[in-house]
N, C-alpha and C positions, 0 to 999 in steps of 0.2 A: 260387517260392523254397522249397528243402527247409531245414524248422526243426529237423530233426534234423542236419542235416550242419552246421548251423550254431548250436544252442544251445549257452549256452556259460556253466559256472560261474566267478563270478570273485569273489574274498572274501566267498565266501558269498552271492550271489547272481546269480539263475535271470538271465539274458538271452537274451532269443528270439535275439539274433545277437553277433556281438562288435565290430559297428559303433555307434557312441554319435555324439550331436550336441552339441560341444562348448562349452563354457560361452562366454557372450558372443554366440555364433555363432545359439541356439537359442530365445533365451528362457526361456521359463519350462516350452517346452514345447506349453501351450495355443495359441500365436502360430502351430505349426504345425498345427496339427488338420485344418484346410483341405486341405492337403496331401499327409499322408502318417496310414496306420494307423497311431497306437501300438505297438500291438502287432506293427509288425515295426521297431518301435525297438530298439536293442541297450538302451538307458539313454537316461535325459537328464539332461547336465550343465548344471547350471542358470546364470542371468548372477548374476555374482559378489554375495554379500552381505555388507554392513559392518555393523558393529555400529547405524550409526546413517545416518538420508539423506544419499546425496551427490548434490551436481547435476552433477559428472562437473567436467571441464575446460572452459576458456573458449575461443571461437576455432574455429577449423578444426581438427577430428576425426575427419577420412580423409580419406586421399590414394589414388589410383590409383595403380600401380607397375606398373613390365613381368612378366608373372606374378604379381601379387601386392597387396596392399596397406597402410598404415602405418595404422595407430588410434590415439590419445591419448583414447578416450573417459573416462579418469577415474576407472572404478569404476562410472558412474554407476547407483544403484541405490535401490528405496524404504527400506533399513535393514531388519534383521532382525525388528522388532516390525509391520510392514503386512504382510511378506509371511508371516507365523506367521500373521495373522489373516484376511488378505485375498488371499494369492494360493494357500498352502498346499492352503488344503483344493478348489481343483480341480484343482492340477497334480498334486497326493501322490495324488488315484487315477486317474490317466492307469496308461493299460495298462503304457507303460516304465516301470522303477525311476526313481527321481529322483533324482539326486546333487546335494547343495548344495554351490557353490560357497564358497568364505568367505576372506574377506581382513579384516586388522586392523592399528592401530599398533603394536599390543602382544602377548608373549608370553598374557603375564594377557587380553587382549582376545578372542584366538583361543581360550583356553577357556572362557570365558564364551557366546563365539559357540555353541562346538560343546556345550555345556548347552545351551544354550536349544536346540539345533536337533535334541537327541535325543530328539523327538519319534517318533509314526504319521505316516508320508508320506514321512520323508526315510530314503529307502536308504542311504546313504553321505556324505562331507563328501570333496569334494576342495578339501585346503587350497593356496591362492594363495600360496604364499611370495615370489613373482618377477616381480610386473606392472610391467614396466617405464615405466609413462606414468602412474605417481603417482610425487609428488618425494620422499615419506617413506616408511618402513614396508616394503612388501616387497623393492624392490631389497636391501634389504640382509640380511632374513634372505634373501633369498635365494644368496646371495654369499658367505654365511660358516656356515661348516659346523656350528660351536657357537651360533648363533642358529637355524639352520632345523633343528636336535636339539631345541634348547629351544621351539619352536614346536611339534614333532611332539608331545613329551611330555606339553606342556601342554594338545592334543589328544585326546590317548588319555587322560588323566587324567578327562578332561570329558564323555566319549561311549562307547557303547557300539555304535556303528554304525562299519564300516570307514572307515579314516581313509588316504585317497588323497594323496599331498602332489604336487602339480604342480611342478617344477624348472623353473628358469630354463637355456637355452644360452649363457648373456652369463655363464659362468665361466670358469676356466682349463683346469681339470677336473671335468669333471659327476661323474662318479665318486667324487672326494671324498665331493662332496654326496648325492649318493645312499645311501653306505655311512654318513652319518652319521643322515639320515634313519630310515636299515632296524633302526639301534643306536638308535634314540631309541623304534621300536614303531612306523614306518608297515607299514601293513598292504599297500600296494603303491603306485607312483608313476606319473604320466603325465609323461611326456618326449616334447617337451618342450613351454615356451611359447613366445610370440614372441620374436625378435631385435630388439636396439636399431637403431635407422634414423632417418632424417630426413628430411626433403622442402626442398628451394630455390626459392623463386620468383625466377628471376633478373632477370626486369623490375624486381622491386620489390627486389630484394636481400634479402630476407628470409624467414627461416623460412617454410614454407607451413604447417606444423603452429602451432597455438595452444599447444600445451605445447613445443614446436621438437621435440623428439626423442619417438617415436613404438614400438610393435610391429610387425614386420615379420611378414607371413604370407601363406600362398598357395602355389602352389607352387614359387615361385624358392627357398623353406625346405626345400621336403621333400628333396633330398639331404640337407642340413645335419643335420636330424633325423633319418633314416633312420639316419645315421654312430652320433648321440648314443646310438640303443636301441640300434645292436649293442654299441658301448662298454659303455652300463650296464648290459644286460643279461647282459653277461660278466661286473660286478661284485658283485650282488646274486641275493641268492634269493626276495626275493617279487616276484609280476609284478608287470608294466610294459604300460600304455597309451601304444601308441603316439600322437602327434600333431604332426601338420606338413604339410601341404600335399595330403594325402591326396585325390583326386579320384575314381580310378575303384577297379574288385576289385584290381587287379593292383598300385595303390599299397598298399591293403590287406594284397594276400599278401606284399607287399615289407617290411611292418615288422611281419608275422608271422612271418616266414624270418629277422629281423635278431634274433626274440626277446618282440617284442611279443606279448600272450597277448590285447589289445582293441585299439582303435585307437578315434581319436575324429577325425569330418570336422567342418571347421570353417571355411573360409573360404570353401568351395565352395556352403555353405549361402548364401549370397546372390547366388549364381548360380542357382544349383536347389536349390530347395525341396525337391527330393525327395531332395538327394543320398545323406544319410543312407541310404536305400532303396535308392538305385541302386548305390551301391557297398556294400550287401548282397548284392543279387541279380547283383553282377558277381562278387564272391568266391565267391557257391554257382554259380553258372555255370562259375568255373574248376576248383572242385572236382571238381566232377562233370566236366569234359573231362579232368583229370586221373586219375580214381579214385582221389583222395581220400574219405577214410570222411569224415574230420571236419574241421573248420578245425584245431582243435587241432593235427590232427595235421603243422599248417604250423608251428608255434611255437618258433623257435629252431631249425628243421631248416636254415638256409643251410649248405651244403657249401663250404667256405673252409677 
């Protein structure tokens, strides 16, 4: 894998690649070590933190789906004070930057979060505005363009480290959102999250999910997401992380050509452990057949 064809600056910081392992999908990071060098990690998106412990949802918490799969995990996570003391200080010096995840009920919550988290170790805050499988709180900033501003602001208010805000595709127009986002001081967005879904057990007539409706991901999404980055990336000027069902380089170069300037693999990571890697080393593999200088220089180049 050439690190030059593939390093890549992104709000201010260095990543060996511009493939990232995304939040929920990755851990913490260390969960991977077994598997793959850090150090040919793009980033790592950390599993989401709340202000305080959650034990997730009750019930069935994944479903299998053709291409794909539904989660209602919940959130579930130790709270932002175990993992400042206890998980921090070995994933914050893993050779990848470390992007914390953070969801909250509250406007006021998420800048509190992003204090307390502007610490040594955390690269960046990618805020949750849009998890769709908790019943309060982010669905709705997520949805409404004057609550997920006032989220951002209360953000940037709070921290001194790039403030990534993650978009929901369960709106009418992402672009709204996005453009209100960019006016409120995000530093850049990943587009997108899961889609809303459900699972039926029909023996038993009921919900197969414990929460009934679920996130949808994998790749039966990555058109749908592919669609969303060329959209928002026509409406905005700070980049955009692509994510959605991404598997090999060439989903990669595909939501690099739509606009994406990173991209994040996330539900292939429980397929292969390595994927993160592998759809590195498959991006500089097409590079280089194409005589491409740089990833970069894929970013927004779709001919449309």
């Amino acid at each position: 894998m050439n690190k030059e064809r593939l390093a890549t600056d992104f709000c201010g910081l260095h990543l060996a690649t511009p493939v990232m392992g995304a939040s929920g999908t990755f851990g913490f990071g260390v969960e991977y070590e077994d598997f793959v060098d850090m150090a040919d990690v793009g980033a790592i998106l950390s599993k989401g933190i709340t202000p305080e412990p959650r034990s997730g949802n009750a019930g069935v918490r994944i479903a299998e789906t053709p291409a794909g799969m539904l989660n209602c995990i919940g959130l579930e996570n130790p709270g932002v004070e175990v993992f400042l003391e206890g998980i921090l200080p070995k994933a914050g010096k893993l050779a990848a930057p470390l992007i914390v995840n953070i969801s909250a009920g509250t406007a006021e919550e998420y800048g509190e979060l992003a204090e307390k988290l502007d610490v040594d170790g955390v690269a960046a805050l990618e805020v949750n505005i849009s998890c769709p499988n908790v019943k309060e709180g982010g669905i709705v900033f997520g949805t409404k363009p004057e609550a997920a501003a006032s989220v951002t602001a209360e953000v940037k208010a709070h921290t001194k480290k790039p403030v990534i805000v993650k978009l929901s595709p369960n709106v009418t127009d992402i672009t709204v959102m996005a453009k209100a986002v960019e006016a409120a001081g995000a530093d850049a967005l990943t587009v997108c999250n899961t889609f809303m879904g459900m699972a039926i057990d029909v023996e038993r007539r009921k919900p197969l999910l414990g929460n009934i409706t679920g996130g949808l991901s994998g790749a039966c999404i990555r058109p749908l997401a592919l669609r969303l980055v060329w959209q928002t990336a026509k409406a905005v000027q700070i980049p955009i992380i692509g994510c959605g069902g991404i598997q090999t380089g060439e989903d990669a170069v595909a939501f690099l050509l739509a606009g994406a300037s990173a991209v994040e693999v996330g539900a292939e990571n429980f397929r292969n452990p390595r994927a993160v890697v592998t759809v590195a080393e498959e991006l500089d593999s097409y590079l280089e057949r194409h005589g491409i200088a740089h990833a970069r220089d894929l970013v927004g180049a779709l001919e449309a």
